[in-house]
N, C-alpha and C positions, 0 to 999 in steps of 0.2 A: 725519288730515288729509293733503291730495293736495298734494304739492310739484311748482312745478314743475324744479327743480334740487336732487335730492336729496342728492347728493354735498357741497354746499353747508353741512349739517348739520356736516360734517367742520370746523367752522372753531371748533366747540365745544370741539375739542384745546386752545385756546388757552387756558381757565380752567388746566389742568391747571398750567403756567409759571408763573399768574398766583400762584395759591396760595401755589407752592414760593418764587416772591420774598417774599410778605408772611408766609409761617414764618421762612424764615432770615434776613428785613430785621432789622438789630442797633436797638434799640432807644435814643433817648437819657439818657442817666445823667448826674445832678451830682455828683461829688465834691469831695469839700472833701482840701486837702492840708495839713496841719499843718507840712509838715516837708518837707525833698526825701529825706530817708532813705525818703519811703514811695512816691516816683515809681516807683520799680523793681517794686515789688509791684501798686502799682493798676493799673498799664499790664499784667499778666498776668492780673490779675481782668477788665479789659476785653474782652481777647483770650477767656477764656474765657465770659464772657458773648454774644458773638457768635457763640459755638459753642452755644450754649442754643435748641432749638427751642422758638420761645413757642405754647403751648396756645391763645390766644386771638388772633385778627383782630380787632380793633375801629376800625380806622381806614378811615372812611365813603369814602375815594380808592379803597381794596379795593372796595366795592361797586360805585361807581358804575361803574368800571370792568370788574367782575363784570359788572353788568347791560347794559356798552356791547357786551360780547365776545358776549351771549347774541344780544343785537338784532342784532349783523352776524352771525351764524351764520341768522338768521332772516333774514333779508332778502337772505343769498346765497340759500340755499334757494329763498324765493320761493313762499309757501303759496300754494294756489288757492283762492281764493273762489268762490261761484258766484253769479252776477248775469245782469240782464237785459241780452242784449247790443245796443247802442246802434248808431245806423244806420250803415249799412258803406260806406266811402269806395269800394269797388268794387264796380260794377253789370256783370252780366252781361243784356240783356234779350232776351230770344229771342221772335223777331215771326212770328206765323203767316205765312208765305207762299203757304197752296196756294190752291187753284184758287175754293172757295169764299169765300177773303177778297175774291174781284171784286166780289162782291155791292157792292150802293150803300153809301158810305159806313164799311165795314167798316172798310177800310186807314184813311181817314184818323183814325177812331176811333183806333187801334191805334198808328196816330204820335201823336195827343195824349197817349193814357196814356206811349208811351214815353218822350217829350220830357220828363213830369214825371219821371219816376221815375230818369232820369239822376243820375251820383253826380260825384266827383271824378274817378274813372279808370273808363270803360265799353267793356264787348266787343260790337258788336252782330251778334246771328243769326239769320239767314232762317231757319224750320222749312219747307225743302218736303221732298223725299221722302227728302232727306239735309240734314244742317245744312251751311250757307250761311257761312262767317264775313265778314260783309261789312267790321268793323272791332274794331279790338283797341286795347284801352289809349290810348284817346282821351279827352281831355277834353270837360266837358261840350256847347263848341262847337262841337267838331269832330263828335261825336257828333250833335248834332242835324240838322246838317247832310247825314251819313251816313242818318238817320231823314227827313230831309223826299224824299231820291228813290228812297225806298222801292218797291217796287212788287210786286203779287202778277203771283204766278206760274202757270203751267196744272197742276201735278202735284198730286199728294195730300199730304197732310202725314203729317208723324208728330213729332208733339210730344214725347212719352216718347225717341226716341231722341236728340232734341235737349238733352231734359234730361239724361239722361244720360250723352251726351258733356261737356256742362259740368260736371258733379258729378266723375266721374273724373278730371276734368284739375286737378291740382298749384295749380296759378296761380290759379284759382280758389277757393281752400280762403280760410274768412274773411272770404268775399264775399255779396254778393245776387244771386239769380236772380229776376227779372221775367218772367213769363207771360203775353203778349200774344196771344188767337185766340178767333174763335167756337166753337169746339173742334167743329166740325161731323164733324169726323174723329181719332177716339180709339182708337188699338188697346191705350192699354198696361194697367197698372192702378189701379185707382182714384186720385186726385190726391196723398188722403193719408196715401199710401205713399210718394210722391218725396217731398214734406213731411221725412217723419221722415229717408228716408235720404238728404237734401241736410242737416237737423241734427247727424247723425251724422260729415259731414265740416266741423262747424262751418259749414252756410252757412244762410242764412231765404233761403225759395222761397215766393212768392206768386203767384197766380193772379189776373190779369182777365180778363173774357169782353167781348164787344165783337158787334155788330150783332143786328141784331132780322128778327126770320122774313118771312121774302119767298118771293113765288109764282117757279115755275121749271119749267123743261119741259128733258129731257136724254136726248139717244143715250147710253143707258148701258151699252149692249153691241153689238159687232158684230163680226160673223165671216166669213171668203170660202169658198165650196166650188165646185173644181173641176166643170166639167159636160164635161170632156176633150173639149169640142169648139171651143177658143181663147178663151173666154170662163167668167166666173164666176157664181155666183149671192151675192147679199151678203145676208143676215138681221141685220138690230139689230132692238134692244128700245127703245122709247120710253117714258117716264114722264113722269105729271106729278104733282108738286110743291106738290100743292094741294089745299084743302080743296075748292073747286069744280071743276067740271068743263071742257074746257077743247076747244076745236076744231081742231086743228094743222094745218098747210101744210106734209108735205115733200117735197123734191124732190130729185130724183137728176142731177145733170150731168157730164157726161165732157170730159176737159180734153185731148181730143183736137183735133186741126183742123177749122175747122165742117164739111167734108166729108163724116166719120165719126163727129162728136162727135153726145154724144143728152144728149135733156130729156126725164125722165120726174117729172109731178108726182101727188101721192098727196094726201088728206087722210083724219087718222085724227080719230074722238071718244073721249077718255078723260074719266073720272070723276072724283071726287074721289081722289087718291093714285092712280088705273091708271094698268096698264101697258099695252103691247099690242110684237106683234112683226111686222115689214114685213119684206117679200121684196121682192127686186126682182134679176131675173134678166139674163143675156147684160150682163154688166159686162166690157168690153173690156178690154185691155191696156193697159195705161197709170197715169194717176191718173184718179181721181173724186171726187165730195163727194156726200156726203147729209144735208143740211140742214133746220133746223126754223127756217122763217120766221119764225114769231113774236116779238116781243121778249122778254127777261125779265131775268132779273139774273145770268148768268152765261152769256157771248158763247160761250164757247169749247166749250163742253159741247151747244149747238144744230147744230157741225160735225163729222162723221164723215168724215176722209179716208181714201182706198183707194188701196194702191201697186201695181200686177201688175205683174210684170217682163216686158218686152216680148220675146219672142224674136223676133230679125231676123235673114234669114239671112247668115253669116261666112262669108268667103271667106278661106282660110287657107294660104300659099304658103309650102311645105318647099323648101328648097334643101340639096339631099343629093349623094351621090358619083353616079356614070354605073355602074349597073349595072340588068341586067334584071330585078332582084327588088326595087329600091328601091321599087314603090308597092305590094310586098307585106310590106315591111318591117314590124314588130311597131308603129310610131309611128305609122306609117302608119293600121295598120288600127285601132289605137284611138281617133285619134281621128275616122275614119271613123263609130263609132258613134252622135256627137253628130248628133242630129236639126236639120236646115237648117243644114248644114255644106256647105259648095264647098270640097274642099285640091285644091289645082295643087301638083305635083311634076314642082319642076325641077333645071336641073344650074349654073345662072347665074340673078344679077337681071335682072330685062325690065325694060324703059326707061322703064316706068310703073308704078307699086307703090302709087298710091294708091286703087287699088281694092280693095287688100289688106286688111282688118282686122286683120289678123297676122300675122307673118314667123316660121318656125322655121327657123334653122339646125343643118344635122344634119349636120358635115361629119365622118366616120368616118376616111377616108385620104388623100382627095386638101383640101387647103384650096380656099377659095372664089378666084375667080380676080382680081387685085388690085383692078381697077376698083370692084369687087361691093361690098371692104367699105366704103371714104366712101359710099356709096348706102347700107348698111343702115344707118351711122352717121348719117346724116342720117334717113331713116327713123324712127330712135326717137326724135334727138329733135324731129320734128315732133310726136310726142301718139300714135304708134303703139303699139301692143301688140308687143315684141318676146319671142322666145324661143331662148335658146344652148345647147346640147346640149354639155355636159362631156364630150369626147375624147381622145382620145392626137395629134390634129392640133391642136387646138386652140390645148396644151401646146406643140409641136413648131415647129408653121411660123410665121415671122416674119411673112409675111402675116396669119393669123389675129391676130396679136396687136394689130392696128391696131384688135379691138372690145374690145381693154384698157379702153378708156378709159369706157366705156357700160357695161358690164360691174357686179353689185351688187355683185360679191366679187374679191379679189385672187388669183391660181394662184401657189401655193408649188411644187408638185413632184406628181408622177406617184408616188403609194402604191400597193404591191405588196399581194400576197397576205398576209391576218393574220385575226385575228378582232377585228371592230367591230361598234360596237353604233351600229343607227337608230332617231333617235326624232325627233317633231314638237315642237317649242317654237314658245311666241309663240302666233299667229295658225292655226298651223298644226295646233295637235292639234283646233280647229273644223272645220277647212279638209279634214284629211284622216281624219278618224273616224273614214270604214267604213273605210280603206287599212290593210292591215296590212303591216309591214317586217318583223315576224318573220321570212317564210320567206325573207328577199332577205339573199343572199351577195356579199360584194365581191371579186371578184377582184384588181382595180383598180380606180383611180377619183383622181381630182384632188383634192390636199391644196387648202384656201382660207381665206379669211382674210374674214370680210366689213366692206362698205366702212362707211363712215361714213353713218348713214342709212337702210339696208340693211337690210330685214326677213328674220330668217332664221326659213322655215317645216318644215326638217329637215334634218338634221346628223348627221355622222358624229360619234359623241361623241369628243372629243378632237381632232379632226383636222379641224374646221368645216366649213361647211354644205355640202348636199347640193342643196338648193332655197332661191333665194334670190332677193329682187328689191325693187326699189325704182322709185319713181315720176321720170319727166322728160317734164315740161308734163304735161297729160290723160292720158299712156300710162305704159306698164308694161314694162320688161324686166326678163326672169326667167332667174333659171339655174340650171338642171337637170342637176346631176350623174348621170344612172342613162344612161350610155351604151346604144343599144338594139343594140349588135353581138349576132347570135347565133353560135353555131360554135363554135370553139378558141375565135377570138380575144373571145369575150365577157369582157366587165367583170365583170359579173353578171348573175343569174339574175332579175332583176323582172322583165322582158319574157315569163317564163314563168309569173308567177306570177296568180291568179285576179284579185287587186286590181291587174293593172298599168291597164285600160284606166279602171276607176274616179279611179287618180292620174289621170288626164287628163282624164276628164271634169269629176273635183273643179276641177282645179289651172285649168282652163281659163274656168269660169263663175266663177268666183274673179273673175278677172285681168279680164272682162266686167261683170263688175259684175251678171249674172245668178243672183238666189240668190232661197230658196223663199219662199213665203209669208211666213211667222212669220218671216223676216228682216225684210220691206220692211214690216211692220206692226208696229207696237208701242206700248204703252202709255207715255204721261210716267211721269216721272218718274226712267225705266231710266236707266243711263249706261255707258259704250262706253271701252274703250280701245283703241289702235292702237299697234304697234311702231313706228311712226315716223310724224310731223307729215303730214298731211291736209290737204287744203283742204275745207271743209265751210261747206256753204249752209245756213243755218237760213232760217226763216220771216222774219227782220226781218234779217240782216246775214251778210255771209262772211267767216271765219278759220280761222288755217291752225292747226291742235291736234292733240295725240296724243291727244289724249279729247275726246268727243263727250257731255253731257250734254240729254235731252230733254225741256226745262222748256217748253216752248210748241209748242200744237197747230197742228199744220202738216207740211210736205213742208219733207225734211233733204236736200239730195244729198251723196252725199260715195261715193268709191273707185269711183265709175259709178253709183251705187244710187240711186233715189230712196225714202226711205223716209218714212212717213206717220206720225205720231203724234197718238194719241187719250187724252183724257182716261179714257173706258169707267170713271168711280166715281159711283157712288149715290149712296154718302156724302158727298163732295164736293158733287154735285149737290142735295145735300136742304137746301136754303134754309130751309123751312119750319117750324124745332125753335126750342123756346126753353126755357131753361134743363136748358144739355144734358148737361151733369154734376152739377146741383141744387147748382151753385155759390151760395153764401149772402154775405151783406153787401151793402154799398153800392156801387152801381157794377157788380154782378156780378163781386164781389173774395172769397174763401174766404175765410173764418172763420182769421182771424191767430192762429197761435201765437206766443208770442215764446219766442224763442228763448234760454234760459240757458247761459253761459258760464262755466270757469271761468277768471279771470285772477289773477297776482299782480302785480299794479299799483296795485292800492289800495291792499292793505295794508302794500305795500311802500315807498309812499309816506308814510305815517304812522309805520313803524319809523324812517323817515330822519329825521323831523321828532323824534322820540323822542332819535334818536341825538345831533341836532346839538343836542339843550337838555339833555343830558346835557353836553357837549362843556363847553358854555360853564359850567354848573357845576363842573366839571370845572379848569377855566380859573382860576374863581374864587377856590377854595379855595385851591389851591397860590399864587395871589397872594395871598392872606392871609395863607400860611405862609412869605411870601419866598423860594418855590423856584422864581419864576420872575420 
């Protein structure tokens, strides 16, 4: 037998005492005295009678007592029984949230089962592409209240990973999991496998299934390719969702100004369950949608958005030292490579700088001359794009120090010649991927410190960041440790090295908000972090977050990007299945196991009741014997 407190057995020691008292207990004797001549002797016969171990126990106080020391030995212990475990005061209910729950009437289904199957203490969980914990350890009122503004979401589900985060987590052990979803999307393994191993952490997991097959028509795929003459060509895949055949409306609109904006309409015929695949070519720069007119039961999967990133040409004003080689300088010429780029290099700010897109300062010996810096300080923070080149002037002249303040990082001191080591953190091993730091030697370079806020995208390991920046209003300043002196007096050697014009070109459409394709497109459900808090536009509301989750199809902007999310799932989209796991019972509820448990609370409760009617006999007898 399974105890649950085995140590508890140890309480058995105790007969051991009991014994040794009722051997050596002296027994009572009458003597008759004839005489006092014989007091002296029977008072030694006594003494030695109580030195006599008696062979025989027969007084029933020994047993009951015996039998009292056994039952609490047993009932520390705490044997297990096994029994059918009775319904769990904590519910876990994990609610399909993706894209196919829109269907008519799915969710609301999905809040009635949930609403019943509420307990005393309930956690409840959205399954979309990750679980959702919308509420924890609620009562049953709070709980439904939480369940009535429920709402599906646009991503794919994944139900198994939901369940599984619940089964693993501690808190949950001895509880119920509830299974609420049409399960139109299923990657894990079959149901009754989570079954057994939610049993195995002591909890019952049940399954219901919820809406019934509806017709549906869905963009289930779509892709852009390049025609490198400013414009794309876009291909999706259409399907339809149905046992009959079906006449589609779609149309292509660009979300340009009506000047340059276009309206191209198409009509396809598919068959029962076809598919078929649409081109539609010279898709401009910017956003666009391609749309399936038709009604059906799931809104989000009829719109296909496209992001292209515009390239407009920047105009970018370096303000460097007065020398005849400045606009052959190494910064110079790299970022000259960036196609529809204007740099003006000068030696002061001109009196108007709003035609600028972006400001570099590159002051190597001589500082910027006073006036200059409250104008670049204003400058940035209007929403400009600024950029500070890490110097020995920088460091040096008390004028310079007046862009302390705008600045992402704090200058500790001017570090000599050693050996360190660069690498990208954060944002920045994306950002600079093909860049390699390997062959770049520091001669020098400015110790820092970054500010509070302060994205740092490479660092000197130990001696902080190398490139760093952070946001004030719409704009960006950034600062760039890798002075581009060449000669003696070089810092270092990255200005010679193959990847230096690549940093710039990287570090630059960064900072623009200009990045490739398969950035500004992507599928729901992905989710995004950021080194520091964003302001980000979703489709229905703006907040400012280090993370960016893409539950609803639409146009996101956020860091300058406009990026477009698409549903692109089948599975989600296939309305049309019923009984999609060969779920069985009432309601489309799986076949209940119940669940056996063992407990020592039964029996534990019955050794007590054993104990205490032992007690009172116990009680009894010694008041019969007037020993109490």
């Amino acid at each position: 037998m399974d105890f649950e407190f085995s140590p508890g057995l140890a309480a058995l020691a105790g007969i051991i005492p009991l014994i040794i008292v009722y051997l050596f207990k002296p027994r009572p004797k009458n003597i008759i005295l004839p005489s006092l001549m014989f007091v002296r002797r029977i008072s030694q016969n006594v003494l030695d009678s109580r030195r006599t171990i008696s062979k025989k126990i027969t007084d029933p106080l020994f047993f009951l007592q015996l039998l009292a020391l056994i039952l609490i030995a047993i009932a520390i212990a705490g044997p297990l029984l096994e029994e059918v475990k009775a319904d769990s005061e904590k519910v876990v209910v994990i609610i399909d949230s993706s894209a196919s729950m829109n269907a008519p009437d799915r969710t609301d289904g999905a809040r009635s089962i949930a609403i019943e199957s509420l307990g005393e203490e309930n956690t409840i969980i959205a399954a979309e592409s990750i679980p959702v914990v919308l509420a924890k350890a609620l009562d049953a009122g709070d709980a439904k209240g939480v369940v009535d503004h429920l709402e599906a979401k646009n991503t794919p589900g994944d139900i198994p990973k939901a369940i599984l985060t619940v089964i693993n987590d501690k808190e949950n052990e001895n509880g119920k999991i509830v299974v609420i979803s049409d399960f139109e999307n299923w990657a894990g393994r079959a149901p009754e496998t989570y079954i057994r191993i939610a049993n195995t952490k002591n909890m019952e997991l049940e399954f219901r299934q919820v809406g019934n097959k509806t017709a549906n028509y869905a963009i289930v795929d779509g892709y852009l390719k390049d025609r490198n003459d400013g414009t794309y060509e876009y291909t999706c895949t259409v399907k339809n969702f149905n046992n009959r055949s079906a006449d589609l409306d779609i149309q292509l609109e660009n979300q340009a100004d009506s000047a340059s904006g276009t309206n191209v309409s198409s009509s396809v015929q598919l068959a029962g369950f076809g598919a078929q695949q649409i081109k539609f070519s010279n898709i401009p720069q910017g956003t666009s949608t391609v749309e399936i007119i038709n009604e059906d039961a799931i809104p989000c999967d009829n719109i296909a958005y496209i992001s292209i990133p515009e390239v407009k040409t920047k105009k970018i004003l370096v303000l460097t030292d007065a020398e005849e080689a400045a606009g052959k300088s190494p910064l110079i010429t790299a970022i000259s490579l960036l196609s529809d780029i204007h740099v003006d290099v000068r030696q002061d700010l001109p009196e108007t700088v709003t035609g600028y897109d972006t400001i570099i300062v590159n002051s190597r010996y001589k500082p910027l001359p006073t006036l200059d810096v409250p104008g670049i300080v204003a400058y940035a923070k209007s929403g400009k794009d600024l950029i500070i080149i890490g110097n020995e002037c920088l460091y040096d002249s008390l004028q310079m120090h007046g862009l302390y303040s705008i600045l992402p990082v704090d200058i500790v001191s001017v570090e000599g010649e050693g050996s360190h080591t660069i690498e990208t953190v954060g944002s920045g091993k994306n950002i600079f991927e093909e860049v390699s730091f390997n062959e770049v030697y520091l001669h020098r370079f400015l110790a820092t410190t970054p500010k509070e806020g302060a994205s740092v995208l490479a660092e000197v390991k130990g001696k902080g960041p190398l490139v760093s920046m952070w946001n004030i209003k719409n704009g960006t300043v950034t600062y760039v440790g890798f002075s581009d002196t060449t000669g003696k007096d070089a810092w270092n050697n990255f200005a010679t090295t193959p990847t230096y014009p690549v940093f710039w070109v990287k570090l630059l459409r960064y900072m623009w908000g200009v990045g490739d394709i398969s950035e500004t497109n992507v599928n729901t459900g992905r989710y995004q972090a950021f080194d520091q808090k964003v302001a980000i536009k979703t489709p229905t509301e703006t907040i400012s977050s280090n993370f960016v989750y893409y539950d609803e199809c639409g146009l996101y902007s956020l860091n300058q990007k406009t990026i477009a999310a698409n549903l692109y799932d089948s599975m989600e989209s296939n309305t049309f299945t019923e009984k999609r796991l060969n779920l069985t019972g009432e309601n489309g509820e799986i076949h209940k196991v119940d669940l056996l448990t063992k407990s020592p609370d039964k029996l534990r409760k019955y050794l007590i009741y054993v104990l205490l009617l032992l007690l009172i006999i116990e009680n009894a007898i010694m008041f019969r014997r007037r020993i109490i």
